[in-house]
N, CA and C atoms as an extended XYZ file, in Angstrom:
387
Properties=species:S:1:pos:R:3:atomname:S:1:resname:S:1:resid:I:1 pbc="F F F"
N        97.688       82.720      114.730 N   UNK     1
C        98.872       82.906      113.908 CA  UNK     1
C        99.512       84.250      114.269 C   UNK     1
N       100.746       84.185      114.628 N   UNK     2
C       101.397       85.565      114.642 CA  UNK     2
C       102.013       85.984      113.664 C   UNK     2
N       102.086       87.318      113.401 N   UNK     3
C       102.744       88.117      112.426 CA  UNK     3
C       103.588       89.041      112.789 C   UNK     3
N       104.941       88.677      112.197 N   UNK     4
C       105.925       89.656      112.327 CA  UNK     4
C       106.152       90.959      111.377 C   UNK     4
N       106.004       91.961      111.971 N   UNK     5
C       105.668       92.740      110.896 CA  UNK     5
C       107.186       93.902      110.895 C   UNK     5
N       107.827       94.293      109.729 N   UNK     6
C       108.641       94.769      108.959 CA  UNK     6
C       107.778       96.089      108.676 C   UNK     6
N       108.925       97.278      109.427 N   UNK     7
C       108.225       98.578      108.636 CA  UNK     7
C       108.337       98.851      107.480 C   UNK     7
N       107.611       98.573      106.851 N   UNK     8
C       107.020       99.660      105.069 CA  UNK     8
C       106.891       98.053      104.502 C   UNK     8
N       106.775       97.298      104.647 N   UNK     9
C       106.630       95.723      103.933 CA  UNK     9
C       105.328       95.605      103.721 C   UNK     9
N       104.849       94.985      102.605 N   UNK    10
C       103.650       94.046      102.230 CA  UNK    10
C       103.226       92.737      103.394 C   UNK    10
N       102.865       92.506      103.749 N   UNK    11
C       102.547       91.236      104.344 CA  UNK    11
C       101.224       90.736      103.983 C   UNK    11
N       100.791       89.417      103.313 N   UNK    12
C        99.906       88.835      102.367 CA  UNK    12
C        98.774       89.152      103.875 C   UNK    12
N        97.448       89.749      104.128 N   UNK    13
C        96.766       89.179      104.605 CA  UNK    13
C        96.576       89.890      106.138 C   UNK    13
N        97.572       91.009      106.178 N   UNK    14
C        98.058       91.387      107.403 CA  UNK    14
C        98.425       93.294      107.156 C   UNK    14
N        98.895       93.666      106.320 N   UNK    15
C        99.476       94.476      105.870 CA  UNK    15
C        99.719       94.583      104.755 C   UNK    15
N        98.965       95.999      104.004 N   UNK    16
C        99.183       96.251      102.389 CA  UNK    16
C        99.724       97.652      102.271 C   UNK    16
N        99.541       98.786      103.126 N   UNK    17
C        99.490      100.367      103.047 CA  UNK    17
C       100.818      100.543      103.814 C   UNK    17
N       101.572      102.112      103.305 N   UNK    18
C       102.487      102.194      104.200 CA  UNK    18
C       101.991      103.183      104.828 C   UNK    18
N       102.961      104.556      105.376 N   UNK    19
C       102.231      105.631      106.030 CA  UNK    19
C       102.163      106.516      105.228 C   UNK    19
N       101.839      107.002      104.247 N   UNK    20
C       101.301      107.719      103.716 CA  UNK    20
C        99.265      107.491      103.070 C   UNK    20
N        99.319      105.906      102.775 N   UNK    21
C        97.998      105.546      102.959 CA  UNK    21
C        97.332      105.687      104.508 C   UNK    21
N        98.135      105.522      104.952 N   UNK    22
C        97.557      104.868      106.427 CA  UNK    22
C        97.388      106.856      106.819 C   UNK    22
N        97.859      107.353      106.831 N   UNK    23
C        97.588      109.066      107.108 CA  UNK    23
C        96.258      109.154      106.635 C   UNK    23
N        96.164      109.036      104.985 N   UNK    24
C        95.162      109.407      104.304 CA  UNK    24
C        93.521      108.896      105.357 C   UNK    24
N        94.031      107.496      105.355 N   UNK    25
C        92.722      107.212      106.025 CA  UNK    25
C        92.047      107.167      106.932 C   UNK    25
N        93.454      107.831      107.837 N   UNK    26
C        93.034      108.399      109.276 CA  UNK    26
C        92.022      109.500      109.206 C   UNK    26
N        92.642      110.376      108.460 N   UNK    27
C        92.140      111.968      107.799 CA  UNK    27
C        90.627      111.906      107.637 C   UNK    27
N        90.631      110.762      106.631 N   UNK    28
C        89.158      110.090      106.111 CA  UNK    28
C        88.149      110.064      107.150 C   UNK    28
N        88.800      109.140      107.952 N   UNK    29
C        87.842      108.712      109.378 CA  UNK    29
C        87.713      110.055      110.540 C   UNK    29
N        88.779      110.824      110.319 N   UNK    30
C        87.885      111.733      111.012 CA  UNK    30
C        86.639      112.940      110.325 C   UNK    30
N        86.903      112.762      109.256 N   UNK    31
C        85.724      113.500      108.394 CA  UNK    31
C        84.781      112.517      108.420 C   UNK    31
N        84.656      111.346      108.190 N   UNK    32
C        83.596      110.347      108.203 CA  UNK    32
C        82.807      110.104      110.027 C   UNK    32
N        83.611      110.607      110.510 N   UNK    33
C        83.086      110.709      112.640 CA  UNK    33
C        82.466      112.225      112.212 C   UNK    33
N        83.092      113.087      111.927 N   UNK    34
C        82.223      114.149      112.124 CA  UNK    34
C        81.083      114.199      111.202 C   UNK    34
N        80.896      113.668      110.039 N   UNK    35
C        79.835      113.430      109.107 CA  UNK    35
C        78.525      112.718      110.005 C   UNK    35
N        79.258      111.899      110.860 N   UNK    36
C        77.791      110.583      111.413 CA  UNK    36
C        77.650      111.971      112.468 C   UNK    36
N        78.169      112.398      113.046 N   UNK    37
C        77.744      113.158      114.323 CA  UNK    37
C        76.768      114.177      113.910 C   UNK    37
N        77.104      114.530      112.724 N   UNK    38
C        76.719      115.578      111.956 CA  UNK    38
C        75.063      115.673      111.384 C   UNK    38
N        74.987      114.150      111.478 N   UNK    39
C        73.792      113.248      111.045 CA  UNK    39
C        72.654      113.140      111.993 C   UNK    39
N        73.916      112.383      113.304 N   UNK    40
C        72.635      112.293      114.556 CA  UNK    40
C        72.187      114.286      115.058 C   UNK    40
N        73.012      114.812      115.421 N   UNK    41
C        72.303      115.885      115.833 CA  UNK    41
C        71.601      116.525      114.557 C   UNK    41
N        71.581      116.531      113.447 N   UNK    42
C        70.522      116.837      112.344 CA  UNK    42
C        69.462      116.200      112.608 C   UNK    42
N        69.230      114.949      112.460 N   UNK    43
C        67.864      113.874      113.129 CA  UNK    43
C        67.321      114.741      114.316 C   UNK    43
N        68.348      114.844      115.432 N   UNK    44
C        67.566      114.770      116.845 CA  UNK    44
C        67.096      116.161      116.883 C   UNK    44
N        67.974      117.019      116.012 N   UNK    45
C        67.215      118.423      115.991 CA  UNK    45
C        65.649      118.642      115.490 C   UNK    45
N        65.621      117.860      114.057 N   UNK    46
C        64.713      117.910      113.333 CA  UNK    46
C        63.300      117.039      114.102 C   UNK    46
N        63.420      116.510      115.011 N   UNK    47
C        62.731      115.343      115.716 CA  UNK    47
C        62.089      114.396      115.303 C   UNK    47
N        63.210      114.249      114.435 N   UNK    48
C        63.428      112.181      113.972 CA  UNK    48
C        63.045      111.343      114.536 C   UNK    48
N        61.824      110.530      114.202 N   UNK    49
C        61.694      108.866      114.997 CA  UNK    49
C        62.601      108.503      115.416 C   UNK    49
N        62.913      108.234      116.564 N   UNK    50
C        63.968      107.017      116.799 CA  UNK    50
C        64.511      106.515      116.173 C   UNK    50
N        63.924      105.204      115.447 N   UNK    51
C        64.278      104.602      114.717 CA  UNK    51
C        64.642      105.054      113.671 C   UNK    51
N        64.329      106.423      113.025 N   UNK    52
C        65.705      107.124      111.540 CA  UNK    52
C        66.941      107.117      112.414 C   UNK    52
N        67.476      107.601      113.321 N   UNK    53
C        68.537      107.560      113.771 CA  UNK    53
C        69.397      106.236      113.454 C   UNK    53
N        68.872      104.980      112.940 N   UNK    54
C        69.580      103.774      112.380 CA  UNK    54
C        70.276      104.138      111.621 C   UNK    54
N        69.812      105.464      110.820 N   UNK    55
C        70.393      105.267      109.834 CA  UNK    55
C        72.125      105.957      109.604 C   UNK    55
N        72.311      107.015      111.274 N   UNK    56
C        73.947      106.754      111.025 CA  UNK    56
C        74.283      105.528      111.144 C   UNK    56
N        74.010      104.070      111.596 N   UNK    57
C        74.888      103.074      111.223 CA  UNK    57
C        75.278      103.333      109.342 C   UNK    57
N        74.817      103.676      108.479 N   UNK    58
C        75.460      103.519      107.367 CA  UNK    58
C        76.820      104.822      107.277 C   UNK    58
N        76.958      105.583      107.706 N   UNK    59
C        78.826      106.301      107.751 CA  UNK    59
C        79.108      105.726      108.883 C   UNK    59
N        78.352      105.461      109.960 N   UNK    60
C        79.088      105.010      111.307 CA  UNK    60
C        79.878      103.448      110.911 C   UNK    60
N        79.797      102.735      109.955 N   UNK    61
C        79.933      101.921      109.422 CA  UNK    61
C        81.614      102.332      108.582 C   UNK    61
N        80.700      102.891      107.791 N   UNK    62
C        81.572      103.465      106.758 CA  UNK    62
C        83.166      104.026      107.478 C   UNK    62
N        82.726      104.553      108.246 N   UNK    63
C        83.284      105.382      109.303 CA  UNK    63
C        84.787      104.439      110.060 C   UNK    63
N        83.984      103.177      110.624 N   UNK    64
C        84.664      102.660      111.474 CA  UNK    64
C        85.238      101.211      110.400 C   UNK    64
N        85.198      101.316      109.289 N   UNK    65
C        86.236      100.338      108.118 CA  UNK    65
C        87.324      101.296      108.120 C   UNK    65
N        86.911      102.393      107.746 N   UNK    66
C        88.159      103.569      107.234 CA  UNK    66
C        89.473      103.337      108.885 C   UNK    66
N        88.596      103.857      109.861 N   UNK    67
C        89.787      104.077      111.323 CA  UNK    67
C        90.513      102.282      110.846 C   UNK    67
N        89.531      101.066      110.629 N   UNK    68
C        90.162      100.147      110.695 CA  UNK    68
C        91.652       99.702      110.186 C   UNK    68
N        91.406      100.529      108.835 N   UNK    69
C        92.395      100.322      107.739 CA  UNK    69
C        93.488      101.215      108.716 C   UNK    69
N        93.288      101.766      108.831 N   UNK    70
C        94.283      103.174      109.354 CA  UNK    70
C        95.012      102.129      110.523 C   UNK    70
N        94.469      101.368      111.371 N   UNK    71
C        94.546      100.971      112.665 CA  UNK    71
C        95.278       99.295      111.846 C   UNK    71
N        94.822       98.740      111.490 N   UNK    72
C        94.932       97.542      111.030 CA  UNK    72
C        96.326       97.658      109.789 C   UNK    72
N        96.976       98.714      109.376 N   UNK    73
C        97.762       98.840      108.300 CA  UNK    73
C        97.286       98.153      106.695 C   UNK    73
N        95.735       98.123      106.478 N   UNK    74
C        95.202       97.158      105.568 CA  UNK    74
C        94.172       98.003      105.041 C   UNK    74
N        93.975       98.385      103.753 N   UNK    75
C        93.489       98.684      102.826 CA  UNK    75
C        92.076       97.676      102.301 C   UNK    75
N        91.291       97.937      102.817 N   UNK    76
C        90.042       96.634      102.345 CA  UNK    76
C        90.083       96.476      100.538 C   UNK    76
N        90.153       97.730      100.164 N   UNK    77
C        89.642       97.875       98.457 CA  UNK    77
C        91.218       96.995       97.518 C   UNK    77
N        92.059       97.862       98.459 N   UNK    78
C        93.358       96.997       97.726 CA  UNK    78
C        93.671       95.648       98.208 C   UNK    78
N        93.077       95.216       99.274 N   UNK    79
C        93.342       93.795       99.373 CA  UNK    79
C        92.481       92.918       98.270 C   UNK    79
N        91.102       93.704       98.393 N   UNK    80
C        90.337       92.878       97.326 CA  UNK    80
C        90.455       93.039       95.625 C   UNK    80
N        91.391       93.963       95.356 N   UNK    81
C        92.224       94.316       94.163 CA  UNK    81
C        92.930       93.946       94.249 C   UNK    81
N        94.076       93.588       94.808 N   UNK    82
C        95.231       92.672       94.922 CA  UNK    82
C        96.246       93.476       94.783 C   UNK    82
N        96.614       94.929       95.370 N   UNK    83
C        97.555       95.446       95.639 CA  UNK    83
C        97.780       95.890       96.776 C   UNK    83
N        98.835       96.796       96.440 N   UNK    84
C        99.391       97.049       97.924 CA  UNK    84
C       100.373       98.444       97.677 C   UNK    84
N       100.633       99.211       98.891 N   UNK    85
C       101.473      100.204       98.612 CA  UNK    85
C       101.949      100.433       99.544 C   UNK    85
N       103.172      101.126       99.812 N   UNK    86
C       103.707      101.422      100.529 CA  UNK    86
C       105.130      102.442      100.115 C   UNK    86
N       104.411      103.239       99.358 N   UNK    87
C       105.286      104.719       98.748 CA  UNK    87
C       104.272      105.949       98.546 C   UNK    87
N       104.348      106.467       97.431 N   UNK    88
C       103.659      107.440       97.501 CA  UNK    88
C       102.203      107.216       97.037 C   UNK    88
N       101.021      108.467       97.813 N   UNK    89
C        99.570      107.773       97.842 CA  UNK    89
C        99.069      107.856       96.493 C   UNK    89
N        98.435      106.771       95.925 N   UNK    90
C        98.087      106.962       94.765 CA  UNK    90
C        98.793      105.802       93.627 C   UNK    90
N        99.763      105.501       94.055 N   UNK    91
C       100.465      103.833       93.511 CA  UNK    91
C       100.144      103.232       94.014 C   UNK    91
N       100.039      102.136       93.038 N   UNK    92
C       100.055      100.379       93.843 CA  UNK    92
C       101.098      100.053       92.781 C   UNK    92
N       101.215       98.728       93.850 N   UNK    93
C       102.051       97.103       93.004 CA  UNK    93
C       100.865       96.027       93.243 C   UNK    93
N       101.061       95.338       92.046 N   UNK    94
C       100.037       94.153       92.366 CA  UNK    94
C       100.503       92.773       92.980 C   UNK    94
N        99.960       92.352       93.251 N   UNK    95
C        99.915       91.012       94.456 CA  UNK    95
C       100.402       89.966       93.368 C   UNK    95
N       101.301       88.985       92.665 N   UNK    96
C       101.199       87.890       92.218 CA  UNK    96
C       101.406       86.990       92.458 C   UNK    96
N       101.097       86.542       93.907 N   UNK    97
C       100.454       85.163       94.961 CA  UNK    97
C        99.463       85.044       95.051 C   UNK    97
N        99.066       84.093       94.312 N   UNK    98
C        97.201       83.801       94.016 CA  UNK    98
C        96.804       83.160       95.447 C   UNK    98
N        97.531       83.229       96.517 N   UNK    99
C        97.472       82.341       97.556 CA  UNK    99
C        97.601       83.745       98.884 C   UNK    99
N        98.703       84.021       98.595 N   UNK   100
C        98.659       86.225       99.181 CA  UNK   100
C        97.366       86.833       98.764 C   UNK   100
N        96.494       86.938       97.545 N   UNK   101
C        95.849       87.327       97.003 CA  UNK   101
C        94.407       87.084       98.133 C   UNK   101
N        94.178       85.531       98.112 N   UNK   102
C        93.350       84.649       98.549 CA  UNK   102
C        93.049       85.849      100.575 C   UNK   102
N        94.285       85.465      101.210 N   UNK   103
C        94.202       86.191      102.090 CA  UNK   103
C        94.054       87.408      102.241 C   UNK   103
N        94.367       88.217      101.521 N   UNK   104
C        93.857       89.459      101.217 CA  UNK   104
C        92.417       89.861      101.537 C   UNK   104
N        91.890       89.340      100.473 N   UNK   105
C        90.705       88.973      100.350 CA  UNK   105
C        90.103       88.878      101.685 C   UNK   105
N        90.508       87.417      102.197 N   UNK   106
C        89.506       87.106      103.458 CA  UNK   106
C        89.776       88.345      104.422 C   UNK   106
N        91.334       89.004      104.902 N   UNK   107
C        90.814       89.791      105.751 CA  UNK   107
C        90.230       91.200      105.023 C   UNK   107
N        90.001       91.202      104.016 N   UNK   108
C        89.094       92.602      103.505 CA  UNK   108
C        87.659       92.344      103.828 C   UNK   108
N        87.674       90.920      103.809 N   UNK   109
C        85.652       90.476      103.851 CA  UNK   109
C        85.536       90.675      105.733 C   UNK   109
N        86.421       90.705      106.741 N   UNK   110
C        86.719       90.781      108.104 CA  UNK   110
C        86.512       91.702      108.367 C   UNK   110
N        87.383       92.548      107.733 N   UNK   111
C        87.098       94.140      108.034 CA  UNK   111
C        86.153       94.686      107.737 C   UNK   111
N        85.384       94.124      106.468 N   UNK   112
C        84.181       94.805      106.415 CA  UNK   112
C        82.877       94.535      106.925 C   UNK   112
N        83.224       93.289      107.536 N   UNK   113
C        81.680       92.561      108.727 CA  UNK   113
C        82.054       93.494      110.281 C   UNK   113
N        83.431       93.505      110.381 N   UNK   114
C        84.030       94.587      111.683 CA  UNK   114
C        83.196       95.802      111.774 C   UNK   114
N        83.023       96.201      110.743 N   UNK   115
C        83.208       97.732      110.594 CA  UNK   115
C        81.467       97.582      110.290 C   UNK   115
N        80.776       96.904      109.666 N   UNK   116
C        79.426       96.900      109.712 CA  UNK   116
C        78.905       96.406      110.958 C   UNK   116
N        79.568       95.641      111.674 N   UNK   117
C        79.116       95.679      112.763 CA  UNK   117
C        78.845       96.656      114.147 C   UNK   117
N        80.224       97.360      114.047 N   UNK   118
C        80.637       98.651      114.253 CA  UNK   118
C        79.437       99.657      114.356 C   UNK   118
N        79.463       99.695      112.581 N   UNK   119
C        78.275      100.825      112.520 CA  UNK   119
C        76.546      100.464      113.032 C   UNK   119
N        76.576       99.254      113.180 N   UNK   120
C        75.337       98.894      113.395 CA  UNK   120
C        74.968       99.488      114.877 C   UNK   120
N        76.126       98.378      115.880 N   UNK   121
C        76.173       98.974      117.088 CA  UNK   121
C        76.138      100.511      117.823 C   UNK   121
N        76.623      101.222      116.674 N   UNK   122
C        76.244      102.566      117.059 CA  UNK   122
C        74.597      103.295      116.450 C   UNK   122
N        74.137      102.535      115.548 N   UNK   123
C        72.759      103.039      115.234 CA  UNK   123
C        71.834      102.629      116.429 C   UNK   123
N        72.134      101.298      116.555 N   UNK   124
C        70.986      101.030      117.395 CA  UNK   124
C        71.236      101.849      118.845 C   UNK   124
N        72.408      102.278      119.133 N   UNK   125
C        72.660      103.206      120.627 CA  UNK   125
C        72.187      104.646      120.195 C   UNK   125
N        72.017      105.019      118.859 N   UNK   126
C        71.600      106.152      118.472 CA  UNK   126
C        69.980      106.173      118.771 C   UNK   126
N        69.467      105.209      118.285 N   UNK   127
C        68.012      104.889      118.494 CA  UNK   127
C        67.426      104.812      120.024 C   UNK   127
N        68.132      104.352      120.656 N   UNK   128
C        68.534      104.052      121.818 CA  UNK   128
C        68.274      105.854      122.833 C   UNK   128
N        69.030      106.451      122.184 N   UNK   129
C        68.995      107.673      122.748 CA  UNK   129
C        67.995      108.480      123.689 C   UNK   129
């Protein structure tokens, strides 16, 4: 399915944030990259099993939903709340297409198997190390 996308518009499923969200969560994701980095060289200093090093997959995770949203123009929490914004950070409008809503939804549950997958793939390369 293609999507035509309209700057600063809602699009059910595709697009909920304008740029002022989409800043925020860039911002996010780079504090959430330097947090996991922050993590593995703490481990590898301390001389962590291997296998603790899994455990940046949980911000590396975290980490790589946030760049998504930023990258994807899509808000996981407000899709699965059923809003959307695209003014100043900190408003929403709510969704009242129980059918817009529906899609929302599914790509918030996308982004967040993306982004856990994401983080997984980088634990186990951490372990890996």
């Amino acid at each position: 399915m293609t999507h035509i996308q309209t700057a600063g518009a809602y699009e059910a499923g595709a697009c909920n944030i304008g740029p002022g969200e989409i800043a925020m969560r860039r911002r996010s994701g780079h504090f959430g990259a330097l947090l996991t980095l922050g993590l593995l060289v703490a481990l590898v200093a301390i001389g962590a099993p291997p296998i603790w090093r899994l455990l940046i997959a949980i911000p590396a995770a975290g980490t790589a939903v946030t760049y998504l949203q930023a990258i994807l123009r899509f808000c996981v929490a407000f899709g699965w709340l059923g809003v959307f914004n695209f003014g100043e950070v900190g408003t929403t409008t709510s969704v009242q297409d129980a059918e817009a809503r529906r899609a929302d939804r599914a790509r918030a549950l996308r982004m967040i198997a993306a982004g856990s997958a994401i983080g997984l793939a980088i634990g186990v390369l951490a372990v890996l190390l």
